[in-house]
N, C-alpha and C positions, 0 to 999 in steps of 0.2 A: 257415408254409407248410403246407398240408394236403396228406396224402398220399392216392392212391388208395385202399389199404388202409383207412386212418380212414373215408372216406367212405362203403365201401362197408360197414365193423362199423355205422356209423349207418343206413344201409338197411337192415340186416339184423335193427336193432335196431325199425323202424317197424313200424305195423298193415300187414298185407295190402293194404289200399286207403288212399292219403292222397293228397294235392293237392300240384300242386307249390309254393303257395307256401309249404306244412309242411316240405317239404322244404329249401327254399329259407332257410325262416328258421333252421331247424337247422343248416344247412350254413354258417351266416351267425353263430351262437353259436358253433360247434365253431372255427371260422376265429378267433373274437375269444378264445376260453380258450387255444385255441395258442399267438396271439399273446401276451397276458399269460403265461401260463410261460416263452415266450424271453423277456417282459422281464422278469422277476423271475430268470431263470437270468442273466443280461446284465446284473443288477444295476441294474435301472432304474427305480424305486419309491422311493415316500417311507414313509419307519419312520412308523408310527403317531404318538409323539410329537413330531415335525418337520408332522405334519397340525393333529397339537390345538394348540402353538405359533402356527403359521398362523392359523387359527382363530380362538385366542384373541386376535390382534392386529385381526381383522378389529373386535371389537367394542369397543376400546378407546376 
């Protein structure tokens, strides 16, 4: 969940003049990096090698 605050360090952080949908797509990254940090704090992620495991089965 994105907060007000966050939102508005990202405007803060823009050129003088942008488009809303610069805005829009940023608002739209910052929303998806949040998301990943609760799910890596929430333990939600696969360890690197449980990936290459994976992986390596696909091309067996």
């Amino acid at each position: 969940m994105l907060t007000k605050a966050k939102v508005q360090e990202l405007v803060n952080h823009m050129p003088d003049t942008f488009s809303i949908d610069d805005l829009v797509e940023k608002v739209i990254l910052l929303q998806k990096i949040e998301q990943a940090k609760q799910q890596i704090k929430d333990g939600e992620f696969y360890e690197w090698e449980d990936v290459k495991k994976e992986m390596d089965s696909w091309f067996e």
